[in-house]
C-alpha positions in Angstrom: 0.0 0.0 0.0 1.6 4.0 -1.0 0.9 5.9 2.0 0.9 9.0 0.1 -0.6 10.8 2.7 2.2 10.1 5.3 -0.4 9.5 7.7 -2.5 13.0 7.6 -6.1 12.8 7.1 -7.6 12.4 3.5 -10.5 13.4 2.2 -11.9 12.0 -1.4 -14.3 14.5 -2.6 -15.9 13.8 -5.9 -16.6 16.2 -8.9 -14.1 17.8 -7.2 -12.6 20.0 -10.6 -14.8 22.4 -11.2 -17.8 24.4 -8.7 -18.3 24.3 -5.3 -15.9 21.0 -5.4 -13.5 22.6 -6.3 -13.4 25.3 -3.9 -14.1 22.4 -1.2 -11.0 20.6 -2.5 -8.7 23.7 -2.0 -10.0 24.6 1.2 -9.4 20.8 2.6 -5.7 21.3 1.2 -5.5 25.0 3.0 -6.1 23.1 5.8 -3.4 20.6 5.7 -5.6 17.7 4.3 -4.5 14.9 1.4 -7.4 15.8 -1.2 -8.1 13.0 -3.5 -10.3 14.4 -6.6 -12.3 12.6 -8.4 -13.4 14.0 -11.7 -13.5 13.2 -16.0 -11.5 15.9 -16.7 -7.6 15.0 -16.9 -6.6 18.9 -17.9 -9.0 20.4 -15.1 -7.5 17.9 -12.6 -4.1 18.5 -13.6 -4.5 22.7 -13.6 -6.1 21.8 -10.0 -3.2 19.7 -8.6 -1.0 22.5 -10.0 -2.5 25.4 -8.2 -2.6 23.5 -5.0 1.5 23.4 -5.3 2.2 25.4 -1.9 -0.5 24.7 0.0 -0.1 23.3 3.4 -1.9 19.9 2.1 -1.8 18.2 -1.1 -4.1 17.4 -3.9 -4.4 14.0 -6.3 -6.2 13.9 -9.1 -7.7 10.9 -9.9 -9.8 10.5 -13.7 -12.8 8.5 -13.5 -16.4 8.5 -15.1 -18.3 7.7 -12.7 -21.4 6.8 -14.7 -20.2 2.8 -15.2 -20.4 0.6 -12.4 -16.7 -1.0 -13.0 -15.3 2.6 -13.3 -16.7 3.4 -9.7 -15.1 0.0 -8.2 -12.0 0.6 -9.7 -12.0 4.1 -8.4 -12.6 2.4 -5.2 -9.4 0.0 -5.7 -7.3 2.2 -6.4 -7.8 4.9 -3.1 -8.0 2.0 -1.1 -4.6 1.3 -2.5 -3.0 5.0 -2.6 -4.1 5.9 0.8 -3.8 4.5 3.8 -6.6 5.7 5.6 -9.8 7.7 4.3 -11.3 10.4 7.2 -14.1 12.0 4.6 -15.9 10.8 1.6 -17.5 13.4 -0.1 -20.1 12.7 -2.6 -20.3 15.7 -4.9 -20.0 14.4 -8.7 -23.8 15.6 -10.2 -25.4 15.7 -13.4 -28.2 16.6 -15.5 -28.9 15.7 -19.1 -31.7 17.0 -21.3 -32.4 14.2 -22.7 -32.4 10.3 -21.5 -29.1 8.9 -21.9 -28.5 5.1 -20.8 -25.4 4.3 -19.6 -23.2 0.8 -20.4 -24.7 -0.6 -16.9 -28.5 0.3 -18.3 -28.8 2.7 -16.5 -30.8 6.0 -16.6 -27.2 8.8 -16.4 -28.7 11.4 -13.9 -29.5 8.7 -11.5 -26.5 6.1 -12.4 -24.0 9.4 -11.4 -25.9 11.2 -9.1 -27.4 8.0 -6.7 -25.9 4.8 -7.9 -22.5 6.1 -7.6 -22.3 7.0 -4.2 -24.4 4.3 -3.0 -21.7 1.9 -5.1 -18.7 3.7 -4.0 -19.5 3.9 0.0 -20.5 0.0 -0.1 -16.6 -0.1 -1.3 -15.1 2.3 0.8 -16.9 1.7 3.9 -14.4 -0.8 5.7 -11.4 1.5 4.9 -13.7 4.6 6.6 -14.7 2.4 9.6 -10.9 1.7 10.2 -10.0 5.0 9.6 -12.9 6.3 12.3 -14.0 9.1 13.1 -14.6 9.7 9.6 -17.7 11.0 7.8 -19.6 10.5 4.7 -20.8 13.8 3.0 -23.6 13.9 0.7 -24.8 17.0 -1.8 -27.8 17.0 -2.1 -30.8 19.8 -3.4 -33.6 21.6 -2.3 -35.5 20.6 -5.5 -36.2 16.9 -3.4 -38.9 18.0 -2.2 -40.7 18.3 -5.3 -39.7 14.5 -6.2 -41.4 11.2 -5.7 -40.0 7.6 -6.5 -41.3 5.6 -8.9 -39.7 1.8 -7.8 -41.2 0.9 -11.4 -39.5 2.8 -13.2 -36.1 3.7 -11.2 -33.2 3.8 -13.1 -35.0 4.0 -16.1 -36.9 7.5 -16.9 -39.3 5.9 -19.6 -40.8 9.1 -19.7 -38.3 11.2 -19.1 -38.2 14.5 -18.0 -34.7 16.3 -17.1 -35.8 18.4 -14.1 -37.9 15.2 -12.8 -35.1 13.2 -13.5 -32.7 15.5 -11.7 -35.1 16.0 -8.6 -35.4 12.0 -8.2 -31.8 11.9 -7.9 -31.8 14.5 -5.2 -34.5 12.5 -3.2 -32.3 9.5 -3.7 -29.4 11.6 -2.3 -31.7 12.3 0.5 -33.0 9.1 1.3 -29.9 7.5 1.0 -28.3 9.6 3.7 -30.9 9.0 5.9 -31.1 5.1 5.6 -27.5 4.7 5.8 -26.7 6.8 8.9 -29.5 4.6 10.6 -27.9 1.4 9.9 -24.2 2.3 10.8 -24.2 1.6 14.2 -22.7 4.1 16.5 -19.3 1.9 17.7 -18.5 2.8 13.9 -18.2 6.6 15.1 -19.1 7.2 10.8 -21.3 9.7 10.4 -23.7 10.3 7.4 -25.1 13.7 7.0 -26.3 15.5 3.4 -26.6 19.5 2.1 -28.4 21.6 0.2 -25.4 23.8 -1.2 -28.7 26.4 -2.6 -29.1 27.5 -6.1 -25.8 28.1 -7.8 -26.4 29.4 -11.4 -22.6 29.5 -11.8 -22.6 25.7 -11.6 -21.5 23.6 -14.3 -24.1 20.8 -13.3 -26.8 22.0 -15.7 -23.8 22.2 -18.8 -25.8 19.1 -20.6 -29.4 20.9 -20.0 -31.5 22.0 -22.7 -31.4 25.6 -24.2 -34.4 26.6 -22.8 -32.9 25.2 -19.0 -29.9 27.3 -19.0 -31.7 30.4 -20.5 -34.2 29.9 -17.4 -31.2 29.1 -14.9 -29.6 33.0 -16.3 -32.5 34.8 -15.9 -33.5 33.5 -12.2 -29.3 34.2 -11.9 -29.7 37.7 -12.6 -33.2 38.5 -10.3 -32.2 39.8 -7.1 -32.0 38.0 -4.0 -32.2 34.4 -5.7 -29.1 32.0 -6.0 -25.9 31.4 -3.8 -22.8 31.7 -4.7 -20.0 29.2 -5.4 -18.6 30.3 -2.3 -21.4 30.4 0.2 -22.4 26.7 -1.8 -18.5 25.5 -0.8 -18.8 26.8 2.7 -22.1 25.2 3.1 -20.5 21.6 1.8 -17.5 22.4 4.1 -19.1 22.5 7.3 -20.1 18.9 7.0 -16.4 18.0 6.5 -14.7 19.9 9.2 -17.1 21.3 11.9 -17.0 19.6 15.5 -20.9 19.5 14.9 -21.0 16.8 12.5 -18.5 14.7 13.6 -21.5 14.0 16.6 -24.9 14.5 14.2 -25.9 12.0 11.9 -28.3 11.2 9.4 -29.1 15.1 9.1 -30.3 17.4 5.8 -28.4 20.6 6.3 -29.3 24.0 4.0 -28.3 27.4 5.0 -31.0 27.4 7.9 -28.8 24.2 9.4 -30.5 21.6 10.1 -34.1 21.3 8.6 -36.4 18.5 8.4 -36.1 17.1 4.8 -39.4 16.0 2.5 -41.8 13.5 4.0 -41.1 11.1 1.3 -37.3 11.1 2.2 -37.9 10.6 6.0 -40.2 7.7 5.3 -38.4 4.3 6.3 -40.7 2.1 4.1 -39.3 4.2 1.1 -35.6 4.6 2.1 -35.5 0.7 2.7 -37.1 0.2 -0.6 -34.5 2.2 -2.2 -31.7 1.0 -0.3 -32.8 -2.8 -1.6 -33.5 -1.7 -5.6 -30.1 0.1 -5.5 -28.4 -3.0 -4.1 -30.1 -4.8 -7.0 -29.2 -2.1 -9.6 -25.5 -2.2 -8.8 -25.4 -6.3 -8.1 -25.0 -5.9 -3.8 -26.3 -7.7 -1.3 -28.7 -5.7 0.2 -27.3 -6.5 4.1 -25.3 -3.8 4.9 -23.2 -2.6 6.6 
């Protein structure tokens, strides 16, 4: 095993090159951390690892797509084998695509990246995080869950697809997912599991594969006044979850700028985050029992 870190914590924070990631990424290295990134782009990565040169910690770059299934376990191989210990997982990577794209697994994109994903790579990671305790598992999430509901029928899917639905579902999943998982972590694992709402960024490069008509809509609410966060306050918002005493205690929590706030019924029901939790073991070929 490289013990690249030379024992210091690491954090692995996915979609981690561009956004609110990235700003996450160099504030973990400002304080000292071993920041792996996880992203698709090698030359945003490598201008990244480059403008961290100085910094008290250090960033890696590592390229993967995390839309295939045997990308994501790979990705998990390979930190598993570069790091010695892993003290935050950080599940940022999103996407939206205006139109239904199946990936190589069969899988619906938004969700395949923006649920699958994380639900894959913490199944992977988890051991490492447990013997690396206290650690936590950060997820970003959205406000727009609330508007969501989950069709079991059709998850993974999007027969009918709609990109804001689509995109919304995800965030519910994200939600959902926190929720369920930070209930069946017992506490001797001292891993928490807590997700954000980062607010409405309209700098974000998540809607980059929206329609026209989405990205005209996301300028104009950009330019009203009082509506949208900024990259920064988004960043801070994700950081908090990371690094404040606070959540190395809380678990299973929905945080947005009011702290923390009760997230959409749906989310908090336990008939539909154990339902979820099973068709997601299925989807990515997991036995449903754990941790």
């Amino acid at each position: 095993m490289s013990t690249t870190n030379e024992g210091g914590s690491v954090a692995v924070v996915t979609g981690g090159t561009s956004g609110i990631g990235r700003l996450l990424a160099r504030d973990l290295a400002a304080d000292g951390m071993t920041v792996a990134v996880v992203g698709r782009s090698e030359a945003r990565g490598t201008k990244l690892v480059a403008e961290a040169d100085g910094l008290p910690g250090t960033i890696r770059f590592h390229r993967t797509d995390l839309a295939m299934q045997a990308a994501v376990r790979s990705l998990a191989e390979e930190l598993s084998a570069t790091y010695d210990r892993i003290d935050a997982l950080v599940h940022n990577a999103g996407c939206s695509s205006h139109a239904r794209v199946e990936t190589e697994d069969g899988i619906e994109l938004t969700l395949a990246v923006n649920h699958l994903a994380p639900y894959l790579l913490t199944h992977e990671l988890l051991d490492g995080l447990v013997a690396s305790a206290p650690a936590r598992i950060v997820v970003t999430a959205s406000g727009i869950h609330t508007r969501a509901t989950l069709r079991f029928d059709d998850l993974g899917c999007e027969r009918e697809y709609d990109a804001l639905d689509a995109y919304a579902r995800s965030k519910l999943a994200n939600v959902a997912f926190t929720l369920e998982l930070a209930e069946r972590l017992p506490v001797s694992t001292d891993v928490t599991v807590n997700c954000v709402h980062p607010g409405f960024i309209p700098s974000t490069n998540l809607f980059r594969d929206a329609s026209l008509r989405t990205r005209l809509l996301i300028r104009a609410a950009s330019l009203a006044p009082g509506v949208g966060t900024t990259t920064r306050e988004g960043a801070d918002r994700l950081r908090s979850l990371v690094t404040d005493p606070a959540y190395g205690e809380r678990t299973g929590t929905y945080v947005t700028g009011d702290g923390p706030t009760s997230p959409s019924a749906e989310a908090a029901d336990q008939a539909v985050r154990e339902r979820l939790w099973e068709v997601s073991a299925d989807l990515v070929g997991v036995d449903p029992d754990w941790p």
